[in-house]
N, C-alpha and C positions, 0 to 999 in steps of 0.2 A: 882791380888787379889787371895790370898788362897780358895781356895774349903773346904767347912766343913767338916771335918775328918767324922761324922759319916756316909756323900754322899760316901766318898772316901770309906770308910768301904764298904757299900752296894754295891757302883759300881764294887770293888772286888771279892765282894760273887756273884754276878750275871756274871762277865765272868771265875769265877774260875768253878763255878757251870757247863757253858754252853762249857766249853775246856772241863769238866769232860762226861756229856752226849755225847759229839762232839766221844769222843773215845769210849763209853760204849755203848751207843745203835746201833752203825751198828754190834757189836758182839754178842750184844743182839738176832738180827734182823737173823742173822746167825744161831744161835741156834735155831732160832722158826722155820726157813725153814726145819727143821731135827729132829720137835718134835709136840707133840699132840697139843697143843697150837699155831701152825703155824701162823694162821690169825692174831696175835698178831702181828703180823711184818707191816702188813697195818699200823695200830696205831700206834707204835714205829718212823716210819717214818714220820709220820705227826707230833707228840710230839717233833720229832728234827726239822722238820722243824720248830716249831715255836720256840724252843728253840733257834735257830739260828737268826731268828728275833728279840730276845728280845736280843740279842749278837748286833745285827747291829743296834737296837735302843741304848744302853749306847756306843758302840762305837764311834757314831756320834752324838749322842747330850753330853754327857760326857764329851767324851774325844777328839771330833773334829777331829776322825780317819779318815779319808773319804777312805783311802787304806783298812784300817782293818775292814771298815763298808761295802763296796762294797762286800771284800771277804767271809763276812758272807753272804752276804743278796744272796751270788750264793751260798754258801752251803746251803740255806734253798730250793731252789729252787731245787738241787740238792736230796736232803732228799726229799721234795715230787716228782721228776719224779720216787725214788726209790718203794714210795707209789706206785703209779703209775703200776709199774712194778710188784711189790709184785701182786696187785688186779688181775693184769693180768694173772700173773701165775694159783694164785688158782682158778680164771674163769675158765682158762684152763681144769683145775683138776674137776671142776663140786663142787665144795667146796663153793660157795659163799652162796648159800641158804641151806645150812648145818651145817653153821658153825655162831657163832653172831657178824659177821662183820654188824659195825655201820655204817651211813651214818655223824654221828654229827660231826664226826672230819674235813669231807670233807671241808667244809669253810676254816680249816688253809692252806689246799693246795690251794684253789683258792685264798685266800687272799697273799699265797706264790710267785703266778704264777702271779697275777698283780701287784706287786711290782716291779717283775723282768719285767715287760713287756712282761710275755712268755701264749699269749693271748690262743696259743692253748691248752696247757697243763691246762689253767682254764676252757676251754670249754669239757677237756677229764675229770676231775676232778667232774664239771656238771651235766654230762650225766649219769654219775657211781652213782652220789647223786639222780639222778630221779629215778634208775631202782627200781623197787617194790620187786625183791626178796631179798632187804636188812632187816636187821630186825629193829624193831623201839628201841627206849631207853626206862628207863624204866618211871614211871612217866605220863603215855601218857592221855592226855585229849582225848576232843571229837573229835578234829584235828588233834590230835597229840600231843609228849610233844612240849615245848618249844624248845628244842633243835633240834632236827628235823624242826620244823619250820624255826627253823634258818638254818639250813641244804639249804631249799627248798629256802626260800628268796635268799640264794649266789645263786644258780644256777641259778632260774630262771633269775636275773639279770645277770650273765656271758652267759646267753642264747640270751639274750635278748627277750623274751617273756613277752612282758608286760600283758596281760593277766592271766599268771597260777603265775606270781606276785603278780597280786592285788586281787587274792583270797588269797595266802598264808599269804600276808600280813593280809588282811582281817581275818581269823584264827589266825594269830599269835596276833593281839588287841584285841581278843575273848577272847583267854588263858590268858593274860594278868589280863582284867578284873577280870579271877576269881581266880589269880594266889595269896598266900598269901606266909607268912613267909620271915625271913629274905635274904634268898638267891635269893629273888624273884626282890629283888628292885635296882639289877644293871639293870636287865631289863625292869623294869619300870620309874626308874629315870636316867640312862646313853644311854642304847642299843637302844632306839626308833628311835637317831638320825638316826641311817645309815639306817634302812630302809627309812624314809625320803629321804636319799641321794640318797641314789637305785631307788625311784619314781623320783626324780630330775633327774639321768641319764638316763632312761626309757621315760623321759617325753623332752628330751634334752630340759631342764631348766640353763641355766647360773646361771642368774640371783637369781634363787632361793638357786640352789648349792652354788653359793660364799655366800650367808647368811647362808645355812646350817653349810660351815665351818668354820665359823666364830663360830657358835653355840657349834660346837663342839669344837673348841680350846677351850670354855670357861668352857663346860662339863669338859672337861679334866682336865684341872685346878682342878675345883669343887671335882670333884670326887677323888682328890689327895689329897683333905681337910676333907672328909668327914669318921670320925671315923667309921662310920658303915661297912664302905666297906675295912675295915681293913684285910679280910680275902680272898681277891681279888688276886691272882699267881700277880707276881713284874712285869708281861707283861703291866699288866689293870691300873696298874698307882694307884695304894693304897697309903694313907699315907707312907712315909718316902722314894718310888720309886719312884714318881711322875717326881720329877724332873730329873730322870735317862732316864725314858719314853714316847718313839713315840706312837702318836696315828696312830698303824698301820694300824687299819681300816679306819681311815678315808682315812689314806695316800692312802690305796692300793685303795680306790674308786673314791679318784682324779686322779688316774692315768686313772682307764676304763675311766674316764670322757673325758679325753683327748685324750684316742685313741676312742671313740664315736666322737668327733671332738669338743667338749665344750670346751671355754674359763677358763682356770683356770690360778688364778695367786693369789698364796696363798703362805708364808711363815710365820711360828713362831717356838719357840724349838720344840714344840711338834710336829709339823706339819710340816716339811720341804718340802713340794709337790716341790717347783722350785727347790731346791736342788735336790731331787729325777729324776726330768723329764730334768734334766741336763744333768745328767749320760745317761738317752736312748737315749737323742740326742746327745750327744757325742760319743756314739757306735755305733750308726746308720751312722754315717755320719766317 
């Protein structure tokens, strides 16, 4: 059976796109080390990690690459230990609380780094998201903004501290409440689930998790139908991507589930966790 030309269309724009950043932002990244703008290279690398993610999402549900989806899903990991590395640096230099390095991007590296199974690199990625001399985004409530809260929620769960969790979360259904406009209602009608799934892994909940992602395959879906969310980056599964797109969040939270020791046994397009947790058992061993 033929693929609808206008999927084939989009599937092409999305890895012509991500070969196009694959070579442009480590150049990028290069010049920021050697100019006023430096700290920009933290963020550069987190932006290609996740560009490479949405590379080994059409890869593998698309085009049923599983060679050419693996090899991205190590250059995303790759692009954030570079993050990584960058932060270090300008640590070094005494630059961090000088300069407007965010914490909101942090989540794409830990979402990176549990993909790949590289559990430490999510707990260095963590640590960096807690320290206080980063500065916050803008937007910020009584808690914080939004995004910072989501910030705090990845970490604390890659920490595992259920505690400084279920306050953040606690703050993050505060902002919520009083959060309006239309940019507001991915996170009120999509994004709720994973923190849900994060108390489920925090609470080692099976039971609860295999319903959450069941929840969430359907979110997923949803939200690929939903006009509103039309103006959603081709990662989040918008109209006319939908069918192109992993839910990588979910994916990358079934994985901590499973090195926490939870029972998971989940598959659909969007969702491929047994496919995923294939591959680390297949490297491992």
């Amino acid at each position: 059976m033929n693929k609808p030309e206008k999927l084939d269309q989009s599937a092409k724009i999305v890895i012509d796109d991500c070969a196009y950043q694959l070579n442009d932002i480590p150049q990028i990244c290069i010049r920021n080390r050697n100019e006023s703008n430096r700290w920009r290279e933290i963020d550069n690398w987190l932006v290609l990690s996740l560009v490479m993610i949405e590379s080994w999402a059409v890869k593998l549900r698309y085009f049923g690459s599983l060679v050419a989806a693996k090899d991205d899903l190590s250059k995303a990991q790759w692009a954030a230990k570079n993050s990584i590395e960058a932060f270090n640096h300008y640590d070094l230099l005494g630059e961090i609380n000088t300069t407007p390095i965010h914490r909101t991007d942090f989540p794409h590296g830990i979402t990176a780094a549990w993909l790949n199974a590289d559990w430490a690199l999510a707990e260095q990625f963590a640590k960096i998201t807690m320290r206080q001399d980063l500065r916050t985004s803008s937007g910020e409530g009584e808690h914080g903004s939004i995004h910072d809260l989501v910030a705090y929620l990845f970490a604390t769960v890659a920490l595992g501290d259920k505690k400084a969790f279920e306050q953040q979360r606690e703050w993050f259904n505060i902002e919520m409440e009083f959060s309006d406009g239309k940019g507001d209602d991915f996170w009120s009608k999509y994004f709720f689930i994973y923190p849900a799934m994060m108390q489920a892994i925090l609470d080692r909940d099976s039971e609860n998790f295999a319903k959450l992602l069941a929840q969430a395959d359907k979110l997923f879906t949803q939200r690929g139908k939903d006009k509103t969310m039309d103006d959603l980056p081709s990662i989040e599964g918008p109209p006319g991507f939908n069918p192109l797109m992993i839910d990588y969040r979910a994916v990358a939270l079934a994985q901590l589930a499973m090195h926490r020791g939870m029972a998971v046994d989940f598959e659909t397009p969007a969702l491929p966790i047994n496919t995923l947790h294939s591959w680390e058992s297949s490297h491992a061993h």
